[in-house]
C-alpha positions as CSV (number, residue, x, y, z in Angstrom):
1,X,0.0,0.0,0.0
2,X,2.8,2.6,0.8
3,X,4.3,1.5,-3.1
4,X,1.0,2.5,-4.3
5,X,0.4,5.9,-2.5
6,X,3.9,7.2,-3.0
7,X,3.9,6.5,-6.8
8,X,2.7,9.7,-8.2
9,X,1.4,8.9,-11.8
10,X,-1.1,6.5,-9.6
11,X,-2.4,9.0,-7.1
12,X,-2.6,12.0,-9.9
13,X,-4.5,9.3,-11.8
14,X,-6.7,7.9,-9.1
15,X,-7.6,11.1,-7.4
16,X,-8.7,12.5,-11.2
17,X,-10.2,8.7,-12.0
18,X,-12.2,8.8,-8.4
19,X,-13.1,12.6,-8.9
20,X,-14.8,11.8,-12.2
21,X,-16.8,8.8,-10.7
22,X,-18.1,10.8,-7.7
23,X,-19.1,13.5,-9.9
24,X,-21.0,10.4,-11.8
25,X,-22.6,8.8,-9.0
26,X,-23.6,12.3,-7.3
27,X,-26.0,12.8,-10.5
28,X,-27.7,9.7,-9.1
29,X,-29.3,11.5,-6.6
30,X,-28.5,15.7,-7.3
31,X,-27.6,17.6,-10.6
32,X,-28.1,21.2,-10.6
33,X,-31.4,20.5,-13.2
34,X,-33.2,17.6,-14.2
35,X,-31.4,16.3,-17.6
36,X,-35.0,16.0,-18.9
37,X,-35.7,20.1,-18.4
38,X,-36.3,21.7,-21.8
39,X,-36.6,25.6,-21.5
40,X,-36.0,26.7,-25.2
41,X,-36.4,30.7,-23.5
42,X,-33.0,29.5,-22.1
43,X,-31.2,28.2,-24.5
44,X,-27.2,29.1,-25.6
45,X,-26.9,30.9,-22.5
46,X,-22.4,30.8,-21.6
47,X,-21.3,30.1,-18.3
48,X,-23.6,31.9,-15.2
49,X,-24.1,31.2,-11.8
50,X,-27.2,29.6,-12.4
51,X,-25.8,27.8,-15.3
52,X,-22.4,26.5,-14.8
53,X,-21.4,25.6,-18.1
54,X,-24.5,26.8,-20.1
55,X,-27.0,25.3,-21.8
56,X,-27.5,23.5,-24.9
57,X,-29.9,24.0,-28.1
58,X,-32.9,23.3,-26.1
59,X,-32.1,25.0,-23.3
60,X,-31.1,21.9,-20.9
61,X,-28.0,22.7,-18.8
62,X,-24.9,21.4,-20.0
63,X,-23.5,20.6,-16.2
64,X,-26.1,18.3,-15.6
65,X,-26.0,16.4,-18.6
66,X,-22.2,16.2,-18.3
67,X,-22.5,14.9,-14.9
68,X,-25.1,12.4,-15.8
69,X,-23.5,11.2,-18.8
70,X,-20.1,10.4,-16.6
71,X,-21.9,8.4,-14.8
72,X,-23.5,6.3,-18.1
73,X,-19.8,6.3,-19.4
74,X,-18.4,4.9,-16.5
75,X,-21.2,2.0,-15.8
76,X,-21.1,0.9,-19.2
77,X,-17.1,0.9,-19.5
78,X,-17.2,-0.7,-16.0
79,X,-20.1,-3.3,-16.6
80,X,-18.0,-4.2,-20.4
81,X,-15.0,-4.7,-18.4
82,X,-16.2,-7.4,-15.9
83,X,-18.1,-9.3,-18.6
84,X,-14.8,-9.2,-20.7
85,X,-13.2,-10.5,-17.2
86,X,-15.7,-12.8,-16.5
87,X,-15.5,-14.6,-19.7
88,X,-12.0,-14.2,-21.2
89,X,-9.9,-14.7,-18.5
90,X,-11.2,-18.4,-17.1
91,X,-10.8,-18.9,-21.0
92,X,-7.3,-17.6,-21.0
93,X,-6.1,-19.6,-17.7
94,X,-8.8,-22.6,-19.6
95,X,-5.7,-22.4,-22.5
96,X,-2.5,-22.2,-20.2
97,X,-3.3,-24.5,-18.0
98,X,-4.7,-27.4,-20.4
99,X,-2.6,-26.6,-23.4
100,X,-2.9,-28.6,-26.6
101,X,-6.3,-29.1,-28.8
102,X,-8.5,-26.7,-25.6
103,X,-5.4,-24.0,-26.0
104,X,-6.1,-24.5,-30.2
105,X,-9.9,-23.7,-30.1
106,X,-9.2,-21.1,-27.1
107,X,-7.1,-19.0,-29.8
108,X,-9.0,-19.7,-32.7
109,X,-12.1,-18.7,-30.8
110,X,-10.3,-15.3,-29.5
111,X,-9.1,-14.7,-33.2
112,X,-12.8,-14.9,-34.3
113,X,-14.0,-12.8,-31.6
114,X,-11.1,-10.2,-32.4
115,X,-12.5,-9.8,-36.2
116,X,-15.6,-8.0,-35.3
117,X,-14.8,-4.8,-34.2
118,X,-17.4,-3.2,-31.2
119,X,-19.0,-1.1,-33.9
120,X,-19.8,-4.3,-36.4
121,X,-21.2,-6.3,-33.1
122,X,-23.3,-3.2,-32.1
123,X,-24.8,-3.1,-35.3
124,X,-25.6,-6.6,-35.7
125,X,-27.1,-6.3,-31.8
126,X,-28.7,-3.3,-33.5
127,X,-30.3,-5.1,-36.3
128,X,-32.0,-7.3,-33.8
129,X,-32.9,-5.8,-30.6
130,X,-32.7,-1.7,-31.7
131,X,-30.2,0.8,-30.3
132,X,-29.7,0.9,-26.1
133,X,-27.2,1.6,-23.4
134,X,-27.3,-2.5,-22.6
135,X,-26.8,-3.4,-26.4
136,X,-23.6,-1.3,-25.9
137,X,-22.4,-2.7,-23.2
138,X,-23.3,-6.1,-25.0
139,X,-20.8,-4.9,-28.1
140,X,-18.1,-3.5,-26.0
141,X,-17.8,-6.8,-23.6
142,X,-17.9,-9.0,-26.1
143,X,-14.7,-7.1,-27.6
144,X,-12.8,-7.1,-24.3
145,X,-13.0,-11.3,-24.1
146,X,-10.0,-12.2,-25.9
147,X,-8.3,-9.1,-25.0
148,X,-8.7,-10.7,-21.5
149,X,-8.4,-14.2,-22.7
150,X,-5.1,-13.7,-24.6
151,X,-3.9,-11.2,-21.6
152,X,-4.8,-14.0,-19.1
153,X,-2.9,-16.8,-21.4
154,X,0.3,-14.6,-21.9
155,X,1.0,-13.9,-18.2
156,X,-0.4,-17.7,-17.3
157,X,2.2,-19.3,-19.4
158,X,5.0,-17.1,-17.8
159,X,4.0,-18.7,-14.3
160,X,3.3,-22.3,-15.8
161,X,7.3,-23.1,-15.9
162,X,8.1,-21.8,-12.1
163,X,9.0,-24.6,-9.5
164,X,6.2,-23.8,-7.1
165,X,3.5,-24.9,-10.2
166,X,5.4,-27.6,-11.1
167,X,5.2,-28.7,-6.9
168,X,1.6,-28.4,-7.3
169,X,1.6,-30.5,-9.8
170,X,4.1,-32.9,-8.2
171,X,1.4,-33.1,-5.2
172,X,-1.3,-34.2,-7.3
173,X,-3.0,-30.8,-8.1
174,X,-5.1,-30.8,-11.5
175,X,-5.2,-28.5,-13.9
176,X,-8.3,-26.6,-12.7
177,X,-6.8,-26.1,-8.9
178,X,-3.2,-25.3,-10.5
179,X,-5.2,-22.6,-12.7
180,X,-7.2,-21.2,-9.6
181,X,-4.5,-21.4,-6.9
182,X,-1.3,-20.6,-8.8
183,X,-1.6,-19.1,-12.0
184,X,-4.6,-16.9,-11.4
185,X,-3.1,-15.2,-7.9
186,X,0.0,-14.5,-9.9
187,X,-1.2,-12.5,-13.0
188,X,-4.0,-10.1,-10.7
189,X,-2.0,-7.3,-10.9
190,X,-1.7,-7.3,-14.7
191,X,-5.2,-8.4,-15.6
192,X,-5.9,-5.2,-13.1
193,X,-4.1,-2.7,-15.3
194,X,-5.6,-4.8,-18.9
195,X,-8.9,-3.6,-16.7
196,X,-7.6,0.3,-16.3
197,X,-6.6,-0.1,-19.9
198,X,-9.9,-1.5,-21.2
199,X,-12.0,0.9,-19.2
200,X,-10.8,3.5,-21.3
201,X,-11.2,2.5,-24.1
202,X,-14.8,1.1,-23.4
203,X,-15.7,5.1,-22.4
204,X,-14.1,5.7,-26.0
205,X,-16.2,3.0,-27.7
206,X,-19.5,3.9,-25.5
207,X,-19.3,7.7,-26.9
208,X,-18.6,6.4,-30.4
209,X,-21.5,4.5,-30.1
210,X,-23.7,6.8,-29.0
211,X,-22.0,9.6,-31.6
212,X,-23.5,7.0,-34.1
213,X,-27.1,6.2,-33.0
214,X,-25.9,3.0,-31.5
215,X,-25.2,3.3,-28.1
216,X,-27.3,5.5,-25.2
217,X,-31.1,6.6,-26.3
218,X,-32.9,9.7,-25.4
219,X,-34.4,10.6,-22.9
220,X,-31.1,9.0,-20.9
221,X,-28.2,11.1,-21.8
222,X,-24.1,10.1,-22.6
223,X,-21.1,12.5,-23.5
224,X,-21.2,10.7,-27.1
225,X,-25.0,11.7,-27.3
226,X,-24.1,15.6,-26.0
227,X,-21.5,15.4,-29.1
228,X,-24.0,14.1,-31.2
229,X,-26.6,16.8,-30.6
230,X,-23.9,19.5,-30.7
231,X,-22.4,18.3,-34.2
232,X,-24.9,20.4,-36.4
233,X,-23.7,23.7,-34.4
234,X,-20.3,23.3,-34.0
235,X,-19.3,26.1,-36.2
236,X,-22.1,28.4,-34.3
237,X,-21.8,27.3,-30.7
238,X,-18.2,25.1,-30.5
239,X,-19.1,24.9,-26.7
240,X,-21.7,22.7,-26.9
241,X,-19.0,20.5,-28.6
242,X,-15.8,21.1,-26.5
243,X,-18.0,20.5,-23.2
244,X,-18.5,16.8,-23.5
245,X,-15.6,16.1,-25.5
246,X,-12.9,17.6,-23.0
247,X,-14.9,15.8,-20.4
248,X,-14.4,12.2,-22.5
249,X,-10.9,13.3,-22.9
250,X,-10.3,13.8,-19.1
251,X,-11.6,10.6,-18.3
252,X,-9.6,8.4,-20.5
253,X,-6.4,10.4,-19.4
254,X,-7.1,10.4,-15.8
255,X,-7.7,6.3,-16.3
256,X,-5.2,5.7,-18.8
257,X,-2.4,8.0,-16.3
258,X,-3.6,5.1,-13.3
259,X,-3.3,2.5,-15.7
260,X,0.4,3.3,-15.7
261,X,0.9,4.3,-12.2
262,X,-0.3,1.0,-11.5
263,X,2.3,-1.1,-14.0
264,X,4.6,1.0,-12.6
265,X,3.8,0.1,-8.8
266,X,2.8,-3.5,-9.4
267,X,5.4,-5.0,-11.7
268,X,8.0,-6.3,-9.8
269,X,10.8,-5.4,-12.1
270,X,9.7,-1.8,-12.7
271,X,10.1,-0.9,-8.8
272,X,13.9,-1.1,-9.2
273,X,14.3,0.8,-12.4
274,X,15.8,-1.8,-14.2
275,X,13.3,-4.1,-16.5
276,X,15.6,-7.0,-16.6
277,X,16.3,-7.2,-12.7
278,X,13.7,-8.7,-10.4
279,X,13.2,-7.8,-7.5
């Protein structure tokens, strides 16, 4: 713990990261105005006391969307993330620790899963079920499986040829409990910053998505949906534009900046400064 709260990329990038999601989960219960508030009398108005960073073409204010569409970028990145998780990594260990034909159709599975892009799956989820938040999240977790799967494998395999796995093995341990007891203790800390990494991007992908038609619907609101609006009248009100976007950029620096600190703090052979030394 004192590693972690004396690196400084990790507690600039935690305190930003933690700032962001408080901001999201407050608009659970407070936002200055309801998102749903149209008062066309009010709208383009700049920055006022009332109004903290305006209000849009239809006279919602821009604060309140913002904070509410943190919040819908962070639960869908968050909720893509443990389905990728959930899925790809007992897939990954599935590979390392059985090896052979089950590691073949493991990879061959992750390279199938790896040619449809989040935007192709969304619109085939599209196609079916119509545009939503969930079918999003759908999309984007089904991307981040063999991310995970392969992440999980790659770091797995590493541990597979140490002495205290081949003990376990030596005292009778299959491959499910060497999987669970051995390999998947060992790679935590990186599967935790693939998870920084993947949150991210799925704030990235969920505003893309949304940019598109595919992702968040009205009356809900997203920072992709606020750039969506705000496209028509960029060249007329660029605020209504720079808002949500500078708040999408924030986010994925203030997660991708933690992401590092937390390489940085967990990998063994990083704490020394020398990458071919462990310590």
């Amino acid at each position: 713990m004192r590693r972690l709260f004396s690196n400084p990329s990790l507690a600039i990038g935690m305190i930003a990261t933690l700032i962001f999601l408080a901001i999201g989960v407050l608009s659970l219960v407070w936002t200055p105005f309801p998102i749903e508030q149209i008062d066309i009398s009010r709208r383009f108005l700049g920055i006022t006391a009332e109004h903290w960073l305006g209000t849009d073409n239809l006279g919602r204010d821009m604060a309140s969307l913002v904070m509410s569409g943190t919040w819908t970028s962070f639960l869908v990145a968050a909720i893509a993330v443990v389905i990728g998780m959930g899925v790809g990594v007992p897939l990954g260990l599935t590979a390392a620790a059985w090896g052979g034909p089950v590691e073949w159709q493991v990879l061959r599975l992750s390279d199938f899963l790896f040619a449809f892009p989040a935007v192709i799956v969304a619109i085939l989820i599209t196609a079916l079920a119509g545009p939503g938040a969930s079918n999003a999240i759908i999309a984007i977790g089904i991307f981040n499986i063999p991310v995970f799967a392969r992440v999980a494998r790659g770091g797995a395999l590493s541990i597979a040829t140490l002495d205290f796995v081949a003990a376990g093995r030596l005292a009778g341990l299959g491959n499910a409990m060497i999987a669970w007891r051995h390999l998947l203790p060992n790679i935590m800390s990186l599967l935790i910053v693939q998870g920084t990494i993947q949150m991210s991007l799925g704030i990235l992908s969920e505003a893309g998505l949304s940019y598109i038609g595919l992702g968040t619907q009205p009356p809900a609101t997203s920072l992709g949906l606020m750039l969506k609006d705000a496209q028509g009248l960029f060249l007329i009100h660029p605020w209504l534009t720079l808002v949500p976007g500078l708040a999408i950029v924030a986010i994925v620096i203030a997660l991708n900046i933690a992401g590092d600190g937390l390489r940085d703090a967990l990998d063994p052979r990083l704490r020394q400064g020398n990458p071919n030394v462990l310590a």
